[in-house]
BALOBA-1460 file (C-alpha; in Angstrom, 3 decimals):
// residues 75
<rec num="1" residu="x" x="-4.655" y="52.552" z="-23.387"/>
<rec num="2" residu="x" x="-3.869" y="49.590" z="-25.302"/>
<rec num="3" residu="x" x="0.130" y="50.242" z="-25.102"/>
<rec num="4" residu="x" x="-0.768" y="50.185" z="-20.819"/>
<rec num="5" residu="x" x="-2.156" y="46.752" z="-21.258"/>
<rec num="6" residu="x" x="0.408" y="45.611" z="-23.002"/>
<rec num="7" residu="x" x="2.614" y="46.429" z="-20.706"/>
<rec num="8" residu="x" x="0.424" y="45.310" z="-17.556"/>
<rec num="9" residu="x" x="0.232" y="41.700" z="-19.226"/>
<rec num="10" residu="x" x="4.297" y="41.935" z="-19.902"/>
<rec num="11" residu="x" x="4.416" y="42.506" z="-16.633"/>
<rec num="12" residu="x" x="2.866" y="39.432" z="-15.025"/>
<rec num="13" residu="x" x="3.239" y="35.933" z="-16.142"/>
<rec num="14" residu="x" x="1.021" y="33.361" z="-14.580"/>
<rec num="15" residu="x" x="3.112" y="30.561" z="-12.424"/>
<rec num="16" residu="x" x="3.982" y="27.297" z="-14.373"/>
<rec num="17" residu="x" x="2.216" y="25.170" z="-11.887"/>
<rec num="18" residu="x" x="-0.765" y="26.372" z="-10.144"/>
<rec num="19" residu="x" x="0.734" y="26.225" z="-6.456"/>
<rec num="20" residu="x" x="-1.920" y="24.382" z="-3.566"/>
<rec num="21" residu="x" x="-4.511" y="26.885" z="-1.869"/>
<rec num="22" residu="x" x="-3.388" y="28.159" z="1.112"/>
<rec num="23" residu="x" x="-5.368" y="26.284" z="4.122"/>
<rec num="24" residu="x" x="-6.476" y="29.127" z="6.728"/>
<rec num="25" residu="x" x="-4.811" y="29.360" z="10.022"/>
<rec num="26" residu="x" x="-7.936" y="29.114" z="11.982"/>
<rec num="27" residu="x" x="-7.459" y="25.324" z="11.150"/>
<rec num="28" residu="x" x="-5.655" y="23.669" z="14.048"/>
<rec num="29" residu="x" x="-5.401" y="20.089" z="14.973"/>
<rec num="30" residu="x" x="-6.328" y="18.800" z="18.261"/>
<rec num="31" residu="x" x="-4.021" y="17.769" z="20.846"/>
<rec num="32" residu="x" x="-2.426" y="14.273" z="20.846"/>
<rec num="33" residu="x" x="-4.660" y="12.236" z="23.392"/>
<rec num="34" residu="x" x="-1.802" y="10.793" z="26.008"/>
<rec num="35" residu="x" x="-1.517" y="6.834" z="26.104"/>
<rec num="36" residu="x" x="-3.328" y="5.093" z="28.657"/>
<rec num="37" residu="x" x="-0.961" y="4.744" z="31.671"/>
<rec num="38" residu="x" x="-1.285" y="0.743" z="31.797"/>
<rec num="39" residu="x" x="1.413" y="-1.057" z="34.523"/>
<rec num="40" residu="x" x="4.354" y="-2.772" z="33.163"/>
<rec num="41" residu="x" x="3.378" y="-5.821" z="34.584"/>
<rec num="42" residu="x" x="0.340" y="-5.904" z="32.380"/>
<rec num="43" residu="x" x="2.485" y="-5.173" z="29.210"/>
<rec num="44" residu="x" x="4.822" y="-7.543" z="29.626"/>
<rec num="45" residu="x" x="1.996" y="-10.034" z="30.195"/>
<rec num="46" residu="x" x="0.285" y="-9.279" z="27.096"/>
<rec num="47" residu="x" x="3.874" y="-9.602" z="25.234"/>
<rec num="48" residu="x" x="4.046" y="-13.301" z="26.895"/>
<rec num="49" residu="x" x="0.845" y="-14.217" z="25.422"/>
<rec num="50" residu="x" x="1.266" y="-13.012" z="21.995"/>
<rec num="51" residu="x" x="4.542" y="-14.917" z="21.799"/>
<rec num="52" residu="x" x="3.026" y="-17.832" z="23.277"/>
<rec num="53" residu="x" x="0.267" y="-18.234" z="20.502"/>
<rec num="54" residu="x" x="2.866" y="-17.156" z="17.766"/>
<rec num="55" residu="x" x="4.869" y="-20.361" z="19.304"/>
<rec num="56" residu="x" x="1.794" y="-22.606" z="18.615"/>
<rec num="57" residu="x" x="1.340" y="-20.808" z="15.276"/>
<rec num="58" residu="x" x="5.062" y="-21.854" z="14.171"/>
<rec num="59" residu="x" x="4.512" y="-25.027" z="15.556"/>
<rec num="60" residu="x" x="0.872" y="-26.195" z="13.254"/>
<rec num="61" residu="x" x="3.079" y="-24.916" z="10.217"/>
<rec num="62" residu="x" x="6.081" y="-26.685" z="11.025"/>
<rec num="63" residu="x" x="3.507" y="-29.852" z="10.856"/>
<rec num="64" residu="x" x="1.274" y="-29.173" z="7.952"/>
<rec num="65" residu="x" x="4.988" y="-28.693" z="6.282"/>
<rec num="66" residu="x" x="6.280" y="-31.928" z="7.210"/>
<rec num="67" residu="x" x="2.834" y="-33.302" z="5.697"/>
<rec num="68" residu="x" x="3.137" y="-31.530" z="2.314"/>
<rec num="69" residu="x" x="6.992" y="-32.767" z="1.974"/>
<rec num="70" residu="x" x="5.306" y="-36.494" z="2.499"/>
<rec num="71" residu="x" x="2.416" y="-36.493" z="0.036"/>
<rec num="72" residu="x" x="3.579" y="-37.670" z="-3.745"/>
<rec num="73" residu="x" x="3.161" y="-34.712" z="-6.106"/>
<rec num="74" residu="x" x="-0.035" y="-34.659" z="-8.917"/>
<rec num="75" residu="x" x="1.295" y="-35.709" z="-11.856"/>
């Protein structure tokens, strides 16, 4: 009996790495929800106002720059 079991543990050889658990199939995602059918007129709209106020963004910094360069530096 011993000589089987000898042979049974020759036989197999755990993995190296234990390999991830195998999710069940019954697991399935749901469906992509579609995107919200919104008018191009409205997009592009949107796009015009987030440019705008990145304009006036680019513009404040532009200033507070030029105020920085004037100010003498802390000795």
């Amino acid at each position: 009996m011993s000589a089987e079991k000898g042979k049974e543990k020759a036989a197999y050889s755990p993995p190296l790495f234990p390999g991830y658990p195998e999710r069940p199939e019954e697991r399935k995602w749901p469906p992509p929800t579609p995107l919200p059918l919104v008018p191009t007129e409205d997009i592009n709209r949107v796009l015009k106002q987030i440019l705008d106020r990145l304009d006036a963004i680019e513009k404040r910094l532009e200033n507070i720059e030029k105020m920085l360069a004037g100010r003498q530096p802390i000795p």
